[in-house]
N, C-alpha and C positions, 0 to 999 in steps of 0.2 A: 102843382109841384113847384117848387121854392126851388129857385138858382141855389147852386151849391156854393159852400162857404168861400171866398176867396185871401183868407189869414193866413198867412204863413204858419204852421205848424212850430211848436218850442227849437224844435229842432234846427229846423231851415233858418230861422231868424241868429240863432245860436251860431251857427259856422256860414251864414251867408246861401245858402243854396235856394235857390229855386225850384219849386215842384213843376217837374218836366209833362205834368200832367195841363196844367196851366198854358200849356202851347192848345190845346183841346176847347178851352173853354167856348171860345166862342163857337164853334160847331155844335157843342153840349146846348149852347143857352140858345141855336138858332133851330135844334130837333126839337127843344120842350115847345120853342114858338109854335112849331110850326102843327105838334100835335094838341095844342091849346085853340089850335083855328076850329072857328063854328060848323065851318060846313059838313067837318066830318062827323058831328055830333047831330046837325040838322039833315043833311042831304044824304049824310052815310049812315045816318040812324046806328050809330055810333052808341051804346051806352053812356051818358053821362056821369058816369059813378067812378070812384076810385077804380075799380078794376077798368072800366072802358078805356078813361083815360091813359092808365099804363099799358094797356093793350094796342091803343093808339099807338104814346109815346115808341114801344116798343118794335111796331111796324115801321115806325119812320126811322128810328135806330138801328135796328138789322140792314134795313138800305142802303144804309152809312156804312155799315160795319164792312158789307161786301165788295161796297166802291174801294174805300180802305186796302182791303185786301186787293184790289185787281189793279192798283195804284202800286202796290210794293210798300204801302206805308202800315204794315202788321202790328210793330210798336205805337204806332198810334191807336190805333183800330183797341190797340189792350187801353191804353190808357184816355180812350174815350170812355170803355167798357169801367174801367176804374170811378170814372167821373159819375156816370149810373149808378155804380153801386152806395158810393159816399150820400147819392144824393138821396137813395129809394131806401139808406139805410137811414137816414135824416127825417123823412115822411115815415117813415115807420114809429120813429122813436117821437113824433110831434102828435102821432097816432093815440101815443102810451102803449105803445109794444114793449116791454121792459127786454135787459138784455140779456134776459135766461132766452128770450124763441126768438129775438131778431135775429140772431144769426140761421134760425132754421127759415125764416120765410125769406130772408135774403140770396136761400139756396134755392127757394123753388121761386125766386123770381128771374135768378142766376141758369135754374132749368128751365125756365119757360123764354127767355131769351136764346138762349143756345139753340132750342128748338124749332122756336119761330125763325131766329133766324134761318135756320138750316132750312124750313119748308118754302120761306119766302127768296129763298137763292135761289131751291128748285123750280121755284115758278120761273121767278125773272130770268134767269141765264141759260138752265137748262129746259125748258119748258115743261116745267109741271102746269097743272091748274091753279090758278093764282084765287079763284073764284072757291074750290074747296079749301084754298090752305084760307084766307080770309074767313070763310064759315066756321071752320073748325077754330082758331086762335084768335080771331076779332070778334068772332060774336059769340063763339065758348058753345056753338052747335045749337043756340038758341033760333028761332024762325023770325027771319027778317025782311022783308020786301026786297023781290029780286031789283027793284032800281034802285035802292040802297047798296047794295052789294057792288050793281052796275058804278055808281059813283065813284065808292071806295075806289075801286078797283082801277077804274079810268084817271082818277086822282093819282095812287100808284105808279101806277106803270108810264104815267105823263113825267112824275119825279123821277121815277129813275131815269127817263130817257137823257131828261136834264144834266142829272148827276153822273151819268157817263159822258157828258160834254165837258166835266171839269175835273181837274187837274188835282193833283193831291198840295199844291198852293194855294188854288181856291180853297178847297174845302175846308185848309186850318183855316182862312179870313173866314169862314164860315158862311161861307155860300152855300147853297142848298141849291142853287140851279133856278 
């Protein structure tokens, strides 16, 4: 997945404005790093494929999303989510998705976000099973070796613990803990 464009839009150049989404960026380019890492492809038996990879991305994104929220910083948390969508609408269209259905697969990856996030809050904060929401959304229910799972999972839950040690300061320098 390709960093997202950083051009001033006709607009912003036009009257001077800055995209306030541009405060985000580097947390944006430090979650695609960080779901680009091997281990979770080698150790977490991870999918390699487009879909693994945004399944990845995704997991690591929702963790963000919820620090976000528990920080007070919700305006962000949108406009990280904004920064996803520009860029998974981007890998779409470099796909040759033309833009009669990008807007429809833009939606079910706008739903599968929404809901992973939502499964993976349940684990982390209220204690769901962190182990079935991963089975179900990271591996898509497919059979995986349970020390696969075990990694993921241990990988997880070690970030988030991180990412509750920091600050919604840190987080726009795009620290990840």
């Amino acid at each position: 997945m390709s960093p997202v464009s950083t051009a001033p839009s006709f607009l912003q150049r036009l009257f001077g404005r800055a995209d306030p989404r541009d405060t985000m960026r580097l947390l944006y380019d430090a979650v695609i790093a960080e779901g680009r890492r091997p281990h979770w492809y080698v150790e977490g038996a991870v999918p390699d494929t487009l879909d693994g990879r945004f399944d990845m991305i995704v997991a690591i994104l929702s963790l963000l999303l919820v620090r976000l929220e528990q920080v007070g910083a919700r305006q962000e948390a949108v406009w990280l989510t904004e920064l996803f969508v520009n860029d998974m609408d981007g890998q779409l269209r470099q796909e040759g998705i033309g833009d009669v259905v990008v807007g429809k697969h833009i939606g079910r990856m706008m739903s599968a976000l929404g809901g992973r996030t939502g499964a993976y809050r349940a684990a982390l904060v209220d204690g769901a099973d962190l182990r079935e929401a991963l089975r179900r959304n990271l591996y898509r229910g497919e059979s995986v070796a349970d020390e696969a799972v075990d990694h993921v999972e241990a990988a997880l839950r070690q970030r988030w613990t991180r990412l509750g040690c920091l600050g919604q300061e840190a987080l726009m320098a795009g620290d990840l803990g």
